[in-house]
C-alpha positions as CSV (number, residue, x, y, z in Angstrom):
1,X,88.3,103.4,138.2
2,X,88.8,101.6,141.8
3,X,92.7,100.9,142.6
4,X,91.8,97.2,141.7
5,X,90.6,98.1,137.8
6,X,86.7,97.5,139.0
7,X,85.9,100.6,136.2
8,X,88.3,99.1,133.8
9,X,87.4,95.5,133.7
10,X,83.4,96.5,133.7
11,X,84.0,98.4,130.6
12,X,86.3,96.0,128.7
13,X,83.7,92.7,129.8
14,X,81.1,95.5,128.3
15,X,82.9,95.7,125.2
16,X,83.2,92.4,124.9
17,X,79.0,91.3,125.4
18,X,78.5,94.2,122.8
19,X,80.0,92.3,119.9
20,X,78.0,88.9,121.0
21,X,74.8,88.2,118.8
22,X,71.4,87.7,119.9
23,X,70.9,83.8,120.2
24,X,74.9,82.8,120.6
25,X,77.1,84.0,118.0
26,X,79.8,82.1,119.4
27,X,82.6,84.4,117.9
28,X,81.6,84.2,114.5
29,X,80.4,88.1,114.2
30,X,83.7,89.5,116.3
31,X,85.8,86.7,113.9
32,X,84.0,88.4,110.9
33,X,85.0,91.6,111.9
34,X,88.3,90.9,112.9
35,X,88.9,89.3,109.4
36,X,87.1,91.8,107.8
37,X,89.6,94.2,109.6
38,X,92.3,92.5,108.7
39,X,91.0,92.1,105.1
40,X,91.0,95.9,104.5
41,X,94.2,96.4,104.9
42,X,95.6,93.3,103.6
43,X,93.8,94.1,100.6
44,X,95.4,97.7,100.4
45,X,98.8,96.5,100.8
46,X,98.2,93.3,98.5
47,X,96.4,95.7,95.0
48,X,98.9,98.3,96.0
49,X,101.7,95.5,95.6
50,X,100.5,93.7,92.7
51,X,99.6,96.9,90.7
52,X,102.9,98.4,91.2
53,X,104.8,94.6,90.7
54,X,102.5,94.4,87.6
55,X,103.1,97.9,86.4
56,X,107.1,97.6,86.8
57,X,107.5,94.2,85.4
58,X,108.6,93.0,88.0
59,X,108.9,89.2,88.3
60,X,106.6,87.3,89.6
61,X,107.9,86.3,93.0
62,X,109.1,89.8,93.7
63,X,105.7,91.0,93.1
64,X,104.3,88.7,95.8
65,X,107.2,89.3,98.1
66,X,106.0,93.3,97.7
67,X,102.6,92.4,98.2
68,X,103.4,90.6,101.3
69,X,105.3,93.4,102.8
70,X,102.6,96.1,101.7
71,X,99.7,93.8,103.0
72,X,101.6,94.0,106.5
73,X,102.8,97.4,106.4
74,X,98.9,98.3,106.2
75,X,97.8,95.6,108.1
76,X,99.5,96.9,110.9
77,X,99.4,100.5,110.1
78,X,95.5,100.4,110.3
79,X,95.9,98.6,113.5
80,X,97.9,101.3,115.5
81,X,95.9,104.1,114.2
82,X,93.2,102.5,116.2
83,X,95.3,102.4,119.6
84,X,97.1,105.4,118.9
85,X,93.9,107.1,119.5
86,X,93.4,105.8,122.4
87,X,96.7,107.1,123.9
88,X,98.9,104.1,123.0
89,X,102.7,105.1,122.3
90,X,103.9,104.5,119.1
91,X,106.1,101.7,120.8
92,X,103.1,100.0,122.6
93,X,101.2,100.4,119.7
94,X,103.1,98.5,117.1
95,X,103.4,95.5,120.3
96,X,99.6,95.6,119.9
97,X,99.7,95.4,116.4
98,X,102.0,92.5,116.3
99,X,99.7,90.4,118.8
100,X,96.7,91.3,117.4
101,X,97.0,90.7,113.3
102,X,100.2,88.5,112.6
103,X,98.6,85.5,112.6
104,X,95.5,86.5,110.6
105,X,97.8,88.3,107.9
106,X,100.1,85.4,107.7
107,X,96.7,83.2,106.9
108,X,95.6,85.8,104.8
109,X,98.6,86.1,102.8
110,X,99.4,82.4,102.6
111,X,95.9,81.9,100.8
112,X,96.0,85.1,98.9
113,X,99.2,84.7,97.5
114,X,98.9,80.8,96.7
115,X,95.9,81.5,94.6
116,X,97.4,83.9,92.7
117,X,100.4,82.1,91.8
118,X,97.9,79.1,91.3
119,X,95.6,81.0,88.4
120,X,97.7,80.6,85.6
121,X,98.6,83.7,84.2
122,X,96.8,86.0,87.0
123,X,100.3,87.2,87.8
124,X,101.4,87.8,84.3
125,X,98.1,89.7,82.9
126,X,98.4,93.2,82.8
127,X,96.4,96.0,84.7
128,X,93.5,96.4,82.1
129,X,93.2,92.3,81.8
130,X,89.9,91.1,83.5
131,X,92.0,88.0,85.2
132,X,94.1,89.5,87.0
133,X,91.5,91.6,88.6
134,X,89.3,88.7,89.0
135,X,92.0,86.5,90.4
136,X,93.0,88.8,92.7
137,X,89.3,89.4,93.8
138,X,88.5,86.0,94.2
139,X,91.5,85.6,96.5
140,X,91.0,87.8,98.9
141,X,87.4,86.5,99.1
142,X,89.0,83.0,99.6
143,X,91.7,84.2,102.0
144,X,88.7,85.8,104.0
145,X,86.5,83.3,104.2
146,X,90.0,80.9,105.4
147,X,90.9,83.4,108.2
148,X,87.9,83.8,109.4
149,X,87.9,80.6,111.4
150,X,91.2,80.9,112.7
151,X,90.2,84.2,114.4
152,X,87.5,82.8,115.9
153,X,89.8,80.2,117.3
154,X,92.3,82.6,118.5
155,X,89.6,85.6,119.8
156,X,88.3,82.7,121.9
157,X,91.4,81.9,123.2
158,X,92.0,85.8,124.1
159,X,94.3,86.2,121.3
160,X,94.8,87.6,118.0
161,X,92.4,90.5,117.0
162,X,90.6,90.1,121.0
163,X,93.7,92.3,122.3
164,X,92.5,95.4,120.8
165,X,89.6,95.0,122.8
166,X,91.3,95.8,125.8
167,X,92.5,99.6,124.2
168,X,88.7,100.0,123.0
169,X,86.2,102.6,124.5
């Protein structure tokens, strides 16, 4: 790497082209991704947080409230286990973390969570009922398809999930 970054900014504009798709993809296939990333552990966090919510009895709102916090705490967690292993601090890490998926888990968690409570009785079934696990299926498929667009919007404006990029190899 020159004293200027020369080595640096060749490898992340690299990383960048390498996510573009033949014929102009326009952000759509590093917006998928993103959301797709952000959907996995989102999705962790939120069936980790009804089951338990569900399984506890817990009332309604508390179960989304835990969801929420799970959805973030794995969110995030999946996040920094990417930078960490580039040689992020713990510190810098979690910075990263907060730039790159708060936006796209609040979107995520907005839809997720208002379809939920939306679907009546999806929060009240139990474990073995087939709606809640359809409900909560069919709104993470809602909340992805919902954050997808405003990833796009914020990868294009070098935000959101398009700071990780930087820490990639």
């Amino acid at each position: 790497m020159d004293q200027h970054g020369g080595h640096e900014h060749s490898r992340h504009e690299h990383h960048h082209s390498s996510h573009a798709a033949p014929g102009g993809d326009s952000g759509w296939r590093t917006a998928a991704q993103a959301t797709l990333h952000c959907l996995t552990g989102c999705a962790i966090g939120e069936i980790l947080g009804m089951v338990i919510g569900t399984a506890l009895g817990l009332h309604n709102g508390a179960t989304v409230v835990l969801s929420i916090a799970l959805a973030f705490v794995f969110g995030y967690g999946l996040t920094m286990r990417g930078v960490l292993r580039v040689g992020l601090d713990p510190r810098q890490a979690f910075k990263v973390a907060l730039a790159a998926d708060t936006v796209s888990i609040v979107v995520m968690e907005i839809v997720d969570n208002a379809f939920m409570v939306a679907v009546p009785g999806a929060l009240d079934a139990g474990l073995t009922q087939a709606l809640f696990w359809i409900s909560l299926a069919a709104s993470l498929v809602i909340a992805f398809t919902v954050t997808v667009p405003v990833n796009r919007w914020l990868i294009a404006r070098g935000r959101g999930h398009a700071v990780v990029h930087a820490y990639h190899h």
